[in-house]
TORLUMPA-30624 format. One record per residue: x, y, z of N, C-alpha, C, O in turn; residue in three letters. Coordinates in Angstrom, 1 decimal. Layout:
n_c1_n_c2_n_c3_ca_c1_ca_c2_ca_c3_c_c1_c_c2_c_c3_o_c1_o_c2_o_c3_resn
X_Y_Z_X_Y_Z_X_Y_Z_X_Y_Z_Ala .
...
END
This chain:
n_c1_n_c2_n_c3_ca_c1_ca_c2_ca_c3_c_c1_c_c2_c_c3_o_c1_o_c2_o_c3_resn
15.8_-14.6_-11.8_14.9_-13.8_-11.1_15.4_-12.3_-11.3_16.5_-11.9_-10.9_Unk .
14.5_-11.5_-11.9_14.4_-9.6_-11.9_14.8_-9.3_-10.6_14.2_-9.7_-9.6_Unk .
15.7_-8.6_-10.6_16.4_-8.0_-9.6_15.1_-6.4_-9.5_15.2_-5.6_-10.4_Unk .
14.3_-6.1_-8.4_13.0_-5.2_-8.3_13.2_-4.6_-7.1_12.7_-5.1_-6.1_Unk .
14.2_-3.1_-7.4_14.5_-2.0_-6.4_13.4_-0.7_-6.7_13.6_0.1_-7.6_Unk .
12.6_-0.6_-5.9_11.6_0.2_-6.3_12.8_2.1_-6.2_12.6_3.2_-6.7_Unk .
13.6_1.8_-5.7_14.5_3.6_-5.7_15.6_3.3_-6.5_16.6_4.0_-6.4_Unk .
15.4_2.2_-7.4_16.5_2.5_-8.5_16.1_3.2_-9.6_15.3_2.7_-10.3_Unk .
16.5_4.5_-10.0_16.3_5.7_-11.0_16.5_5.2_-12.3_16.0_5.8_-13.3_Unk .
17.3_4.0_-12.5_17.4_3.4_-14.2_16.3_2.4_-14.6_16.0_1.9_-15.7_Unk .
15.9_2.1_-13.2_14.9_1.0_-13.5_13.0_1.4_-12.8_12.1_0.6_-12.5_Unk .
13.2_2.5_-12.9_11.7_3.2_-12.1_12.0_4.7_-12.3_13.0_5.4_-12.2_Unk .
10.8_4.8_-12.5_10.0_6.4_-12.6_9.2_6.8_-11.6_8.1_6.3_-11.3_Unk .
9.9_7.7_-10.9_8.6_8.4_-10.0_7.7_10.0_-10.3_8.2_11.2_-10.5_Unk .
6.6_9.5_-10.4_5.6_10.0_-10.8_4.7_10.2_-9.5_4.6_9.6_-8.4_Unk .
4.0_11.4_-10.2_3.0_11.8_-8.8_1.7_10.8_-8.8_1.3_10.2_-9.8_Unk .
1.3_10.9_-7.7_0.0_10.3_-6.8_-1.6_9.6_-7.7_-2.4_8.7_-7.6_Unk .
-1.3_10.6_-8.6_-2.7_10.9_-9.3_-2.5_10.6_-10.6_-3.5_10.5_-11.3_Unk .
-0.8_10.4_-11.3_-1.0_10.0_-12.2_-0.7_8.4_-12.1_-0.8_7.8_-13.2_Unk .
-0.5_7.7_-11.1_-0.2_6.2_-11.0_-1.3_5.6_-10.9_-1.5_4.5_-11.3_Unk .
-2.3_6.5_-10.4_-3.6_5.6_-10.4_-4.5_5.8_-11.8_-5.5_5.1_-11.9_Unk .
-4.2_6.9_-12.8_-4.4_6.6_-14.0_-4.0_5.5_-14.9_-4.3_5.2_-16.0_Unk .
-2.6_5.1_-13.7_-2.6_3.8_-14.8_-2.8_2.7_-14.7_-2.5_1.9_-15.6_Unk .
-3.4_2.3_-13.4_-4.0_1.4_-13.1_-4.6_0.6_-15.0_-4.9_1.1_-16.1_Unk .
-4.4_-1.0_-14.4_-4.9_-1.6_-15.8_-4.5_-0.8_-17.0_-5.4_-0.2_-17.6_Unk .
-3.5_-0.7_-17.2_-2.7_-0.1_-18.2_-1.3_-1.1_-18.2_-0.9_-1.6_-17.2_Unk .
-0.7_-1.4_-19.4_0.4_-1.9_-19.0_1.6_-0.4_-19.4_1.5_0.5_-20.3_Unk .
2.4_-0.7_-18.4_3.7_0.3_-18.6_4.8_-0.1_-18.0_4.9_-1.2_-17.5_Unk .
5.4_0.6_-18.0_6.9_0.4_-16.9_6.5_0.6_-15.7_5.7_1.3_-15.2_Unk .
7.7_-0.5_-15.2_7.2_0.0_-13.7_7.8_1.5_-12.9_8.9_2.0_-13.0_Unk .
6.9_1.9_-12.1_6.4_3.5_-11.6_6.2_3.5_-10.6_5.7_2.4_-10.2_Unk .
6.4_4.4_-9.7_6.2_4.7_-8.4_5.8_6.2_-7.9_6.3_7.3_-8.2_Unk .
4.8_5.9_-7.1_4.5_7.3_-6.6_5.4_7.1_-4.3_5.7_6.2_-3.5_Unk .
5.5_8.7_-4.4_5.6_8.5_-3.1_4.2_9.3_-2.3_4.1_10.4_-2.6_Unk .
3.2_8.8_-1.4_2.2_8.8_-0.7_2.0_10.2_0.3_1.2_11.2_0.3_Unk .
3.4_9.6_1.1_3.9_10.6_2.3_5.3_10.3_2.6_5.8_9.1_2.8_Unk .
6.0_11.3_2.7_7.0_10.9_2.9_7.8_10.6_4.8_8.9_10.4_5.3_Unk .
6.6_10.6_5.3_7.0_10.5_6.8_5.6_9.4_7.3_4.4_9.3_7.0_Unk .
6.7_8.4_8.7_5.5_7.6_8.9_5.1_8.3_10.5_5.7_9.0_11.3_Unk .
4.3_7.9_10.5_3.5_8.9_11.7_4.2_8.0_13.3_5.1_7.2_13.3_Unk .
3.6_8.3_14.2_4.3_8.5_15.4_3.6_7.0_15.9_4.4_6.0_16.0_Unk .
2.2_6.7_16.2_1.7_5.6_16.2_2.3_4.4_15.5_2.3_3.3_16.1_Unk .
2.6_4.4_14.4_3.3_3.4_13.3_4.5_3.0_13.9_4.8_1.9_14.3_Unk .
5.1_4.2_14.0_6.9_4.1_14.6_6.9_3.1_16.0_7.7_2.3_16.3_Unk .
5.8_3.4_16.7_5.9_3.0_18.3_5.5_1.5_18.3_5.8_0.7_19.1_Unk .
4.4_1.1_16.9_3.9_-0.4_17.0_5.1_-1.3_16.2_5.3_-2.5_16.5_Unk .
5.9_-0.6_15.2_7.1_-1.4_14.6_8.1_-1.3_15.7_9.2_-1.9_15.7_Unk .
7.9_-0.5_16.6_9.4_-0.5_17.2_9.3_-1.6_18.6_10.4_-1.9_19.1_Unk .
8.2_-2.0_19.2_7.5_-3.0_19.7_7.9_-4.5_18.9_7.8_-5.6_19.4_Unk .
8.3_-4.4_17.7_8.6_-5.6_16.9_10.1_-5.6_16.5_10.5_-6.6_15.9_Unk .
10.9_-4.6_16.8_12.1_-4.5_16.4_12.4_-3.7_15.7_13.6_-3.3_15.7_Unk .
11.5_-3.0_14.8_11.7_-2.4_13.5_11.2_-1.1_13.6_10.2_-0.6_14.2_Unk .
12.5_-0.3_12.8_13.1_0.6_13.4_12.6_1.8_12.0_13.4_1.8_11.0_Unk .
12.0_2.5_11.9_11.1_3.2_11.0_11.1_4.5_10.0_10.4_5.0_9.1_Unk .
12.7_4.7_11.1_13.2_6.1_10.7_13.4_6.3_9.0_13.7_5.4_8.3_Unk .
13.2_7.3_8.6_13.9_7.5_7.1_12.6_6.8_6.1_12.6_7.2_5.0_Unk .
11.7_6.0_6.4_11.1_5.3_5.8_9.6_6.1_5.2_9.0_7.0_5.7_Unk .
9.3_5.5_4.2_8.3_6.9_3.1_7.1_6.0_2.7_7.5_4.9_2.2_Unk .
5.8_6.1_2.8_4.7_5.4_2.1_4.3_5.4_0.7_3.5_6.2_0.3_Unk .
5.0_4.5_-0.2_4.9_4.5_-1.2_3.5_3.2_-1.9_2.9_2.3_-1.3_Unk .
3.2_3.6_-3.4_2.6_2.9_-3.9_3.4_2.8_-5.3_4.1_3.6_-5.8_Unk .
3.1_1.4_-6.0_3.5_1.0_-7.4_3.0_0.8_-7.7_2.1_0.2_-7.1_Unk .
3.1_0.7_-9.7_2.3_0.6_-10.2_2.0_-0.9_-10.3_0.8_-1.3_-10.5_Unk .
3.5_-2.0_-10.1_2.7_-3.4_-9.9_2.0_-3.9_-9.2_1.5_-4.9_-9.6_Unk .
1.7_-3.6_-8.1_0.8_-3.3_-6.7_-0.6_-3.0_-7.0_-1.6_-3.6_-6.5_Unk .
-0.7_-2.0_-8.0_-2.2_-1.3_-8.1_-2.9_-2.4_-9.1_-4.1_-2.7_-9.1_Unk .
-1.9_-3.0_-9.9_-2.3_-3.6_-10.6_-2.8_-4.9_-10.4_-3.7_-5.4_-11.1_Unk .
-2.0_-5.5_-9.5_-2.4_-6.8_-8.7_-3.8_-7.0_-7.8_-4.6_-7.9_-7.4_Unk .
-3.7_-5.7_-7.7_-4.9_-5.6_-6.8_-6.3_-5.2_-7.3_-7.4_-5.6_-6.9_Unk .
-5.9_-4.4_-8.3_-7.5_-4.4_-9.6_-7.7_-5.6_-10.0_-8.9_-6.0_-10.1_Unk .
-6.6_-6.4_-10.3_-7.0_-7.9_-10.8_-7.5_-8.9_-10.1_-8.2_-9.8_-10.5_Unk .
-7.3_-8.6_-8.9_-8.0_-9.3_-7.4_-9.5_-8.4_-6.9_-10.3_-8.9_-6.1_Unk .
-9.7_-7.5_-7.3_-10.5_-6.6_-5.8_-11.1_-6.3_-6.9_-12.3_-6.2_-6.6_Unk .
-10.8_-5.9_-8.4_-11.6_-4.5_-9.0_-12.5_-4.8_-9.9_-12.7_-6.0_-10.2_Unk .
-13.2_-3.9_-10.2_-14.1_-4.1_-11.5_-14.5_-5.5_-11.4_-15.2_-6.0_-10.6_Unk .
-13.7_-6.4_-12.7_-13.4_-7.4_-13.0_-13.6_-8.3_-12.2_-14.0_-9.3_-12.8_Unk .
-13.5_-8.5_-10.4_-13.6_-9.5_-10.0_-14.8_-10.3_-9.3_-16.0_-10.0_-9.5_Unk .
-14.5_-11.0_-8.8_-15.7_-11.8_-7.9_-16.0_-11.4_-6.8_-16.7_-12.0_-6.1_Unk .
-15.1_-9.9_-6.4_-15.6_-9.9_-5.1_-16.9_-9.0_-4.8_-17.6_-8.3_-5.6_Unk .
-17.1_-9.2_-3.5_-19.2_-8.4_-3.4_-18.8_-7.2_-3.8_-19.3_-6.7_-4.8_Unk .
-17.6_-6.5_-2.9_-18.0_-4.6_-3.3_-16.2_-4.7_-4.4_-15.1_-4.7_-3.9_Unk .
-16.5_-4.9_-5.5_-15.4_-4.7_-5.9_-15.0_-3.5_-5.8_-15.9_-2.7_-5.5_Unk .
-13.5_-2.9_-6.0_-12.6_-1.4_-6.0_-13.3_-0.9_-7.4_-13.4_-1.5_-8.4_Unk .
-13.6_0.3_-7.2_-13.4_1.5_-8.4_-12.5_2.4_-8.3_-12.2_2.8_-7.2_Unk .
-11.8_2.7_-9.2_-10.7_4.0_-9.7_-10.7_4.3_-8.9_-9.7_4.2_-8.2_Unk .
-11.8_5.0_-8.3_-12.1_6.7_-7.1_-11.2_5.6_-6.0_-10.1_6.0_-5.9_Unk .
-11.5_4.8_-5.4_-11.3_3.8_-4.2_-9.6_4.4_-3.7_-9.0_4.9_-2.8_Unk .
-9.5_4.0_-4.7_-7.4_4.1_-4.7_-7.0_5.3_-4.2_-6.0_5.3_-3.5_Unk .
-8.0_6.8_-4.5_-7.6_7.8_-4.2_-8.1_8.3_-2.8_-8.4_9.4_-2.6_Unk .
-8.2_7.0_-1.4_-8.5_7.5_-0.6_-7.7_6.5_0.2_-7.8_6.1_1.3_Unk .
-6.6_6.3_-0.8_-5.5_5.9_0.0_-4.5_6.7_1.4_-4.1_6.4_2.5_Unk .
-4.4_7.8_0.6_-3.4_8.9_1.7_-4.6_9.0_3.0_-4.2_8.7_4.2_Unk .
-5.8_9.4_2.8_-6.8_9.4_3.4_-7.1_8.3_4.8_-7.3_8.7_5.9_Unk .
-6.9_6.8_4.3_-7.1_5.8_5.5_-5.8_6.0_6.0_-5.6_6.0_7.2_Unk .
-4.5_6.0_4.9_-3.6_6.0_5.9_-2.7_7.0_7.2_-1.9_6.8_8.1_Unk .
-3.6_8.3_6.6_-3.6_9.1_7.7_-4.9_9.5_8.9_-4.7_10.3_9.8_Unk .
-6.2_8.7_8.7_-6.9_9.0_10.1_-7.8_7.5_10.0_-9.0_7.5_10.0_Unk .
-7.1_6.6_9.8_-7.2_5.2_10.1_-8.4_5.7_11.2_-8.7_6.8_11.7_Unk .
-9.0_3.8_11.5_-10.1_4.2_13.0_-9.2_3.0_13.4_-9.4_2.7_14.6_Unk .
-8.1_1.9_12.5_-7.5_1.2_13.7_-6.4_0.6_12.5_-6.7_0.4_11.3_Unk .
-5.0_0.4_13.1_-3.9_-0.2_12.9_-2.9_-1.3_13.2_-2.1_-0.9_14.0_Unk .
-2.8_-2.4_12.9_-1.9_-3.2_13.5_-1.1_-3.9_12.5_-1.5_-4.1_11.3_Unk .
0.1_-4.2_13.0_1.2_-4.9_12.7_0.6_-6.5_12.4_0.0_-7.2_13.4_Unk .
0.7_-7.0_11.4_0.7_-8.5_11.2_1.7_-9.3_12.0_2.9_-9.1_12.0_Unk .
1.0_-10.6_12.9_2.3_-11.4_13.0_2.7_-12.7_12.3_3.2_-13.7_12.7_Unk .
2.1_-12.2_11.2_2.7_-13.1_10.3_3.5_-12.1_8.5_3.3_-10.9_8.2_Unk .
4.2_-12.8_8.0_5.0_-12.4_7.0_4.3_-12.4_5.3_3.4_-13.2_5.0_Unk .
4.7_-11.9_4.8_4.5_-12.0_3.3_5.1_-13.4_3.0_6.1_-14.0_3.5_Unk .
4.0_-13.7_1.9_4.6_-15.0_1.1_5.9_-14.6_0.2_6.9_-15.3_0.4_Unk .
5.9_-13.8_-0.4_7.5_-13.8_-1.4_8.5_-13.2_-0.6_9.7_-13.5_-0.4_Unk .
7.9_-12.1_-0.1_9.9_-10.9_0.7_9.8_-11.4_1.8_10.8_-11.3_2.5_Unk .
8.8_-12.0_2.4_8.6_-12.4_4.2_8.9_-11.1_5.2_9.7_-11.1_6.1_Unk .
8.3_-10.2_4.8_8.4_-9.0_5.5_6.9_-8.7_5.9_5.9_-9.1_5.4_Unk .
7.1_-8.2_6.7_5.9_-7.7_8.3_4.9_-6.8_7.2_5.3_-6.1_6.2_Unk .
4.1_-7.1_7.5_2.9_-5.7_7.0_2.2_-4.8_7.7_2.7_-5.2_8.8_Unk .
1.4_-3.8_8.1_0.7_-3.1_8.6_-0.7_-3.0_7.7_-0.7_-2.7_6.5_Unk .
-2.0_-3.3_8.6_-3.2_-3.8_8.2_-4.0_-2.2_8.6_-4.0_-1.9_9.8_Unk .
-4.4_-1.5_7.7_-5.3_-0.3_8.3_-6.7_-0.4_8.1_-7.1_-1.0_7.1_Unk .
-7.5_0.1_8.8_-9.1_-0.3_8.5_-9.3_1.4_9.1_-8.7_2.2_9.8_Unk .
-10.6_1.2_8.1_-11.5_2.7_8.1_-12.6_2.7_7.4_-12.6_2.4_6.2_Unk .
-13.6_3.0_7.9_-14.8_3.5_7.5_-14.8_4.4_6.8_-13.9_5.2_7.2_Unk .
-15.3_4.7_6.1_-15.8_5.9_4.8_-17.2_5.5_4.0_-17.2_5.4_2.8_Unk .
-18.4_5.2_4.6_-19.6_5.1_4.1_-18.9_3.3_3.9_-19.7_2.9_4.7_Unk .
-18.3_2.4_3.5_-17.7_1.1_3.5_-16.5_0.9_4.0_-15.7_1.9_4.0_Unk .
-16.2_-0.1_4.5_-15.3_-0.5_5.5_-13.8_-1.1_4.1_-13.5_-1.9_3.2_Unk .
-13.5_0.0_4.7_-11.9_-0.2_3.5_-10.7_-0.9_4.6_-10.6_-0.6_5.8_Unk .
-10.1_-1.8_3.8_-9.0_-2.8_4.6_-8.0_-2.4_3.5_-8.4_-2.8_2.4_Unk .
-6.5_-1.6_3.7_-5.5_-1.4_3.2_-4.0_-1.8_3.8_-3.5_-1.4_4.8_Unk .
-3.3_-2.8_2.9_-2.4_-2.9_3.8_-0.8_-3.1_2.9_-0.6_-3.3_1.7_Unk .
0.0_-3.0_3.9_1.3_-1.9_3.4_2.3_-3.0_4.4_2.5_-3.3_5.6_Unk .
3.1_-3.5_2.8_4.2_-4.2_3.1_5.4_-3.4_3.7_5.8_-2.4_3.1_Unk .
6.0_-4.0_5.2_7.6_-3.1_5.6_8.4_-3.5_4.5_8.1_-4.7_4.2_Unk .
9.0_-3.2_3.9_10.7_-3.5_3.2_12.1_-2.5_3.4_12.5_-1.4_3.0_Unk .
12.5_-3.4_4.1_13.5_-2.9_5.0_14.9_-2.8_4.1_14.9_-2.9_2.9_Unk .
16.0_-2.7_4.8_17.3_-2.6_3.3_17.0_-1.6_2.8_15.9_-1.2_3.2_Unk .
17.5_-1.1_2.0_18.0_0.2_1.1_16.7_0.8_0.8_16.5_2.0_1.0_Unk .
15.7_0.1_0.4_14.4_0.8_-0.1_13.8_1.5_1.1_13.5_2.7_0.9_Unk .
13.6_1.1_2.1_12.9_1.6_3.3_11.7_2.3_3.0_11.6_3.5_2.9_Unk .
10.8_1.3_2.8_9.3_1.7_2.4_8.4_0.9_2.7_8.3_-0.3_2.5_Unk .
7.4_1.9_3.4_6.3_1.0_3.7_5.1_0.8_2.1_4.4_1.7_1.6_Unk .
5.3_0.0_1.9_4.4_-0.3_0.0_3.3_-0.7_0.1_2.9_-1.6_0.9_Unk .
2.6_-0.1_-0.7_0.7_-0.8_-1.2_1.2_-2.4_-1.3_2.1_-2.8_-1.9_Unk .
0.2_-3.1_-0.5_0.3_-4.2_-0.4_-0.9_-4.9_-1.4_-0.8_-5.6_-2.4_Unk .
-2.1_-4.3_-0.7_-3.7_-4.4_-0.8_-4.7_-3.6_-0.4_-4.7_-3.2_0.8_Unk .
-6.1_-3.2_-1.8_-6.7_-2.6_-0.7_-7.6_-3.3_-1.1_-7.4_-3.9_-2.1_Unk .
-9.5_-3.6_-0.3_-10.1_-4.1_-0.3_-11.5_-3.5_0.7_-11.6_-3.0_1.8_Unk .
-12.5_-3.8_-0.4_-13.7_-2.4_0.5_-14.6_-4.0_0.1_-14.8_-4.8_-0.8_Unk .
-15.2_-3.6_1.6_-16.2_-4.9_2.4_-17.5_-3.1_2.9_-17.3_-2.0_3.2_Unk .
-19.1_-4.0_2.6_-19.9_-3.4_3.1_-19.2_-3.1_5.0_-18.4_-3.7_5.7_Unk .
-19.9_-2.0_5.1_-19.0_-1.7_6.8_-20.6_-2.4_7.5_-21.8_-2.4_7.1_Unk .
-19.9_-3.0_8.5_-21.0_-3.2_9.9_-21.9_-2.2_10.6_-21.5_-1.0_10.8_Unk .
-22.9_-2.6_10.9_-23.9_-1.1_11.5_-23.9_-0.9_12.4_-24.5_0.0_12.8_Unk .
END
């Protein structure tokens, strides 16, 4: 098993915001953008309700992440409103004026770490959600995003 530290400098590139999502559906090395580097006050108060403690920790996205998720949600797939390119770039966007946030209580299938589920309207109802990984990385990570017609 690949040993996959997204803040190891010999084994990742960090790259800005706008160029990771050009590379969506691209194969490259793996890359990282950082989002924001502070989690907001609401975030801190619903992880700290679960144990989890938030300080130091930065909203990041990768490029294996974007990529999983085009192959699930984009263009390409079966779902009704599949993702377009533009979609990705309204990432920073839901995750700073969300209309609602909660903590998962249940875990990821591979790291078994907690997630945070954000939903927001923007003309479609966008569901984005952001794996904790706790230990050395301390980052909340693109998990998934997925745009559903919004409710009237």
């Amino acid at each position: 098993m690949t040993d996959r530290r997204p803040f190891d400098k010999e084994k990742t590139t960090k790259i800005p915001f706008s160029e990771l999502i050009e590379l969506i559906n691209q194969k490259c090395d793996y890359r990282f953008a950082i989002i924001d580097n502070e989690v907001d006050e609401e975030l801190m108060a619903l992880a700290k309700k679960e144990g989890i403690d938030l300080t130091g920790y930065k909203h990041v996205i990768e490029t294996s992440g974007t990529s999983h998720s085009q192959n699930r949600h984009g263009e390409n797939s079966k779902d009704r409103m599949p993702l377009a390119m533009e979609d990705y770039f309204l990432i920073p966007y839901i995750i700073k004026n969300r209309d609602s946030v909660i903590i998962s209580p249940s875990v990821t299938r591979i790291h078994k770490n907690r997630v945070f589920i954000y939903e927001k309207k923007i003309g479609n109802q966008y569901v984005y959600v952001e794996e904790i990984r706790r230990g050395r990385n301390k980052s909340l990570a693109f998990q998934s995003l997925r745009k559903r017609k919004a409710p009237d």
